[in-house]
N, C-alpha and C positions, 0 to 999 in steps of 0.2 A: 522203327519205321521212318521215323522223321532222319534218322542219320543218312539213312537209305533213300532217299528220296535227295538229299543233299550231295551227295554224291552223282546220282545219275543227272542234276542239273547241272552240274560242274563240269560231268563228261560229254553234253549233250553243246554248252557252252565254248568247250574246247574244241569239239568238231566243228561246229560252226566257224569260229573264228579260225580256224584252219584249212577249211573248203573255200572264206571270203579270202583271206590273205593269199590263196595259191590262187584263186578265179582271177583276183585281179591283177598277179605278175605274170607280162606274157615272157616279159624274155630280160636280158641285161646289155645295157651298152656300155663294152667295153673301149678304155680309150687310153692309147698307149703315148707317151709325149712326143716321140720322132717315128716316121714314116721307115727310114732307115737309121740303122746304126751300127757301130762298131765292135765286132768280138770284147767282150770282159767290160761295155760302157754300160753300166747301170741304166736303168729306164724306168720311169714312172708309168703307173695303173690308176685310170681312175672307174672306178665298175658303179654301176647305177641302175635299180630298179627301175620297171615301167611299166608301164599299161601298152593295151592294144593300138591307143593313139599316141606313143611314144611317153606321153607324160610321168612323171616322177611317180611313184607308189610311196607315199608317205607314211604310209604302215607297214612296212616290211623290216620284220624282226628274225628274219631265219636265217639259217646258218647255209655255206654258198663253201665250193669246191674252187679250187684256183689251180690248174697244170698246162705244163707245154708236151703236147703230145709229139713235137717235133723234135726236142731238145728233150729229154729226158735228165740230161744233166745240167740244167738251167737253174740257176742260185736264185732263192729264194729268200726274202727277210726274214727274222725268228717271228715275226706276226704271221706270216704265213709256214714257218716251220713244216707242218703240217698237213700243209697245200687245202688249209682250210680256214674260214675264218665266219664268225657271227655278229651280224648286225647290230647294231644298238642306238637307241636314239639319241646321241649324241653327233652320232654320221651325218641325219639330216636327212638320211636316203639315199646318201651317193659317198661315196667313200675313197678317198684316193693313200695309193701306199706310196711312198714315196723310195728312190731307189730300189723298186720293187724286183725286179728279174734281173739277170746278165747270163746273155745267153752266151754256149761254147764251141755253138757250132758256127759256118759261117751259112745262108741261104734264106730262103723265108723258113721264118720260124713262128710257130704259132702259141696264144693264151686261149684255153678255156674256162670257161665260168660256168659252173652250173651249181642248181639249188638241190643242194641234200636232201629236200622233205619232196620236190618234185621234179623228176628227172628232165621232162620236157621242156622245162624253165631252163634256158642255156641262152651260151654268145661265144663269138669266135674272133680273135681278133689277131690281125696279120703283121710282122714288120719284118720287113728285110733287114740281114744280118750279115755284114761284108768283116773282110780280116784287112783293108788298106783302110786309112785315113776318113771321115765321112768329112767335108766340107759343109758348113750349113750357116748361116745366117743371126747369130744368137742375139738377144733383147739384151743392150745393156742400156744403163742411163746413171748422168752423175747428177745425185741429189743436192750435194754441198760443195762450192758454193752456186749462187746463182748469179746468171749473166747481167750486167750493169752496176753490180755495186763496188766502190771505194774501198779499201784498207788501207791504213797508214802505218803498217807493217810489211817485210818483205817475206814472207812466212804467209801458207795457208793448207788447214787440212781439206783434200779433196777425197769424197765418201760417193758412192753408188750404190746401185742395187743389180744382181746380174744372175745368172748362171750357177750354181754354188759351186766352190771345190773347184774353180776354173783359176787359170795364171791372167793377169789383167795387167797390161800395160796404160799407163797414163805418159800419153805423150805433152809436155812441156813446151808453148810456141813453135807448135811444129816440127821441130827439131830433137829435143829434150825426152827422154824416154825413163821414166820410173817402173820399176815392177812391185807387185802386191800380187795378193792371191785372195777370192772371197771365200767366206767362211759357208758351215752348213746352211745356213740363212739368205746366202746369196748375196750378202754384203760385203763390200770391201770401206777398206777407207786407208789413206798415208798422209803424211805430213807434206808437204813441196816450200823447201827454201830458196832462200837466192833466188827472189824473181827482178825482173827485171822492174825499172820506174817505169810507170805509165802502163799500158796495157800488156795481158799477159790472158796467154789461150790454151784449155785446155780442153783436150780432148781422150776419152777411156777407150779402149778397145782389149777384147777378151779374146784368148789362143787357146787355139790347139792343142794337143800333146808334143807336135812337132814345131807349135810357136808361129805357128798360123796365124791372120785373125781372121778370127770366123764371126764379129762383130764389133761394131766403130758406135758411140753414143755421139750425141751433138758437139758441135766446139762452144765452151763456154768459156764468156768473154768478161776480163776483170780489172781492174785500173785497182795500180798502188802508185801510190805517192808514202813514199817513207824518209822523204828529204826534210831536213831543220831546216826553218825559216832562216833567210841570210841576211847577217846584220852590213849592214855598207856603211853609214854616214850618221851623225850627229849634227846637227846646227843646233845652238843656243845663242841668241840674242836678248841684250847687247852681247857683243863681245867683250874682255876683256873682264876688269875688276866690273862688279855689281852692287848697288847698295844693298845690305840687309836689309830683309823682307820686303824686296820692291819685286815689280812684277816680270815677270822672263818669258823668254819663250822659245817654245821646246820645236825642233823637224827632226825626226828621222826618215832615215832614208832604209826601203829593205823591201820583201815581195809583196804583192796585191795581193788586195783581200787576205789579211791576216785576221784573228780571230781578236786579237788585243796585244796592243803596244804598249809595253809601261815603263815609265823612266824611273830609278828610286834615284833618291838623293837625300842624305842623311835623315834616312827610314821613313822620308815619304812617299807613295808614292804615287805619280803623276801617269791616269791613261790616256793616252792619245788618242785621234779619230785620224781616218782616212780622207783625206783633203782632196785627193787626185791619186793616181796609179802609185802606188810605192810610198806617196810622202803622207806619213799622219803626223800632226802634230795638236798642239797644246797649250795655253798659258799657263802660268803657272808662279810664285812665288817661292825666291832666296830665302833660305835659311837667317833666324835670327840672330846668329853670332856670325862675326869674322870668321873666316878659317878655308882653306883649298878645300872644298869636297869633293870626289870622286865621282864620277855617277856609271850607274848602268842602267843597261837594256837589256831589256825583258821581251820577247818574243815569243809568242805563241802561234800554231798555224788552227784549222780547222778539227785537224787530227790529234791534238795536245800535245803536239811536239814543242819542244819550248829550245830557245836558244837565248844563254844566257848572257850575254858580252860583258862583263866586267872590265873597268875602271875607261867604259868610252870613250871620256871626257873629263875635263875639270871644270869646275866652278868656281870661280875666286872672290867671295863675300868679304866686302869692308865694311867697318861699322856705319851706323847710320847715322846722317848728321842733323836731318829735320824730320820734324812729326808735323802732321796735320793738328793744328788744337781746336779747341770749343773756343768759339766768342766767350770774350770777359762777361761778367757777371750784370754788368751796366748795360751792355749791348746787346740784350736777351732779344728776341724776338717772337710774341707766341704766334699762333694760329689757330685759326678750330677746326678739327675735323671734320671732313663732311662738303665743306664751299667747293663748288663746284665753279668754273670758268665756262660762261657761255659760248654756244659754238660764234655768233657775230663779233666777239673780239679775239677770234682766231683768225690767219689766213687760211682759206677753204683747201688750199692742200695740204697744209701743217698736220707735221705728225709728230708730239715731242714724247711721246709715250715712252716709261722705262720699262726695259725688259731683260729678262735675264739674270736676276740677283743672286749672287752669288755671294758665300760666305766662306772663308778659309781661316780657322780658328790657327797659332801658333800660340811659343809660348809665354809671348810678353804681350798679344796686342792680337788682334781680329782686324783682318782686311776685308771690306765689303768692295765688290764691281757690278759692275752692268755693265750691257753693250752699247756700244757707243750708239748717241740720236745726230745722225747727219747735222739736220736742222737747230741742236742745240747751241748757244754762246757760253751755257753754263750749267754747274747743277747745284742745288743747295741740298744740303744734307738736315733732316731733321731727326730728332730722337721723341720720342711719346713724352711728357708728364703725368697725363691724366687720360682720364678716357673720351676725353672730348676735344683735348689741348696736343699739338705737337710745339717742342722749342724748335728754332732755325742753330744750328750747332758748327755750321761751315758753309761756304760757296767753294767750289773748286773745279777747275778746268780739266784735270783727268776726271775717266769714269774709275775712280781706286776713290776711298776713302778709309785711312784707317785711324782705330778705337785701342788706345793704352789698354791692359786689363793691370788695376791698381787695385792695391791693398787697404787702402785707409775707406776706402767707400764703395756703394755698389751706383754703378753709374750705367748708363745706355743701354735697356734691356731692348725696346724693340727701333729700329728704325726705318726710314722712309725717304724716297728719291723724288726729286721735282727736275724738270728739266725748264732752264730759263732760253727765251730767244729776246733779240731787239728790232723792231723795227727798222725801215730806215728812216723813218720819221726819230728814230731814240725812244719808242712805247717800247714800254718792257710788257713781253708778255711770259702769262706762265702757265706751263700744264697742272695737269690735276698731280695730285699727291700718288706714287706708286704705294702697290699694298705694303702692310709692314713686314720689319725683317726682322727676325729674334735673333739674340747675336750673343753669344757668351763672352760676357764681360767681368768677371767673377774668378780668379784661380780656384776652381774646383778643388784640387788636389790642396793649397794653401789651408782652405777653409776645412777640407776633412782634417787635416793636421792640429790646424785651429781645436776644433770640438776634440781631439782625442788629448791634447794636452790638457784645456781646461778640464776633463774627467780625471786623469791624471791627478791634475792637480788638488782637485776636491779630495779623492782616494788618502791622497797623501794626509793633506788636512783633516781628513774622518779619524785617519788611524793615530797620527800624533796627537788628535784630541780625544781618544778612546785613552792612550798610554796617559795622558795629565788625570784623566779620571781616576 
């Protein structure tokens, strides 16, 4: 009894949801892509359930008839094989075949839809069918690249979206014409070389059978620049022979707004700065040996393009004949950190402040600089002792001062700039102390060599006194 009963609620179930699902589809709207079209042009179906106020039936699961009653010999996809197809909710409710018909006749030719489970459920939909050429207006558009951007290459791929299965010309600064063809998906895409410097425009347009265009996308607009930066000129000053490790200074000459200018010269190597239109340059320090050095320039633009100029120039390094020293050991001078110079034994526009310290380690000696103080007559050079104490170590009229790196001691770890002026009365006045500078005075490299020998040398002495054992 109970199976029996199970049953007739199953059947009773099924009718119901079968009198709601047909009460509520009044009809289908069928929707064909072009108004007109061409003997043998494929054409898209989009068919859609509805209610009596057009809207969608979002439960319509039944199975639906598809034929041209005008065309009888009208091609059919293998999903409609059959000239039948059932709904699934995957569709959403509305369902489009794609390349769905090609009709063989020419005239209006007609689709019918209707629903297998109820006849009255139907739609009718019309397109004219000609055997000449159809002209029409197609949607195309080029996705890549896009209008206003830079390459520093003369190469670029241009990609769209269109039409599928259509011949697509990309026309090249107006002139220039490439062909491609889009794929099922309606996409195209080609490579375009050989463009022009500076801007370049391109524009898609998709053909006919007869090479027509039946549609043009925007012109899209692109600037390359794939030119090497151009080297012109060298200046180094002084000219001529140069002391070792004295101070030089670098112009080149080449385009604006470069990314980085760099000189090497015996494997150093010196970036420039842009000074004005074209000229960067640089101070910079001779090499510590005698010797003709070569130099090059190094050029980069925005785009990494680099241009390399070898042997620009020469350099002609002679040995060097004086060194800055420390005051003798009688002539110490200390100071304590800290003393500050009041502002009423200043002139109220007095500025002798140092700035700019700079350190350039090489391989006998460490040069320090700062930027020159207008107002200065002089600078005294001090070195730390303690943490309370500086010595006075030199006075010197350039802003250079340079530091031996010696073997027997470790000498000048941090030091510190003063800037002296004189009255015209003859008071000497003096600014405050600049912060200090740490300065490698130490052969690094000497001193590792140092510790790897003295282990050596114990090793040695371990195993010759293991053998007396």
């Amino acid at each position: 009894m109970n199976h029996v009963l199970r049953i007739f609620a199953f059947l009773v179930f099924s009718i119901f949801s079968f009198s709601y699902a047909s009460a509520s589809v009044d009809r289908f709207e069928v929707e064909l892509n072009f108004d007109t079209a061409q003997i043998w042009e494929a054409l898209d179906i989009t068919i859609t359930a509805v209610d009596r106020n057009g809207e969608t039936v979002t439960n319509y699961l039944w199975d639906i008839l598809v034929f041209s009653e005008s065309d009888p010999g009208a091609e059919f996809p293998s999903v409609l094989s059959e000239n039948s197809y059932k709904y699934i909710p995957a569709n959403e409710w509305s369902v489009k075949f794609e390349n769905a018909v090609i009709f063989r006749r020419a005239g209006t030719q007609n689709i019918y839809v209707y629903d297998l489970n109820q006849e009255t459920v139907m739609w009718l939909a019309e397109v004219e069918i000609t055997d000449v050429e159809v002209n029409r207006n197609e949607d195309i558009d080029i996705l890549s690249p896009e209008t206003g951007i830079t390459l520093w290459r003369d190469n670029i791929t241009v990609s769209g979206r269109t039409q599928k299965n259509h011949q697509i010309n990309i026309k090249v600064n107006g002139t220039r014409n490439i062909s491609t063809t889009s794929n099922d998906d309606g996409i195209f895409e080609i490579n375009v070389e050989n463009l022009n410097q500076w801007e370049n425009t391109f524009q898609a347009q998709i053909l006919d059978s007869s090479n027509n265009v039946i549609g043009e996308s925007s012109i899209v607009r692109v600037q390359i620049n794939s030119i090497a930066p151009e080297f012109r000129n060298i200046n180094i000053t002084p000219t001529g022979e140069v002391e070792a490790e004295s101070e030089i200074n670098i112009e080149v000459i080449s385009n604006t707004g470069l990314r980085q200018v760099n000189v090497l010269i015996n494997d150093v190597i010196t970036q420039l700065s842009e000074i004005r239109d074209g000229r960067y340059t640089w101070r910079s320090f001779a090499p510590s040996t005698a010797w003709v050095y070569p130099v090059t320039v190094i050029l980069s633009n925005e785009f990494n393009i680099e241009t390399r100029e070898e042997n620009a120039a020469e350099l002609i390094v002679r040995e060097k004949v004086e060194l800055n020293a420390a005051p003798e050991e009688e002539d110490r001078i200390i100071e304590e950190i800290g003393i500050r110079w009041t502002p009423q034994e200043r002139a109220s526009d007095l500025d002798l402040r140092i700035r700019n310290i700079r350190v350039t380690e090489l391989k006998e000696r460490s040069i320090i600089t700062w930027d020159p103080v207008p107002d200065a007559e002089s600078y005294n050079v001090y070195k730390r002792i303690n943490e309370r104490q500086v010595e006075l170590i030199a006075n010197v009229q350039e802003t250079r001062y340079e530091i031996p790196i010696v073997w027997q001691e470790l000498t000048y770890e941090e030091f510190a700039i003063k800037a002296l002026w004189r009255t015209q009365t003859g008071t000497l006045v003096q600014w405050d102390l600049s912060d200090m500078t740490k300065v490698q005075t130490w052969p690094t490299l000497y001193f590792t060599l140092l510790i790897i020998a003295v282990l050596l040398s114990g090793g040695i002495f371990f195993l010759k006194s293991r053998k007396l054992a």
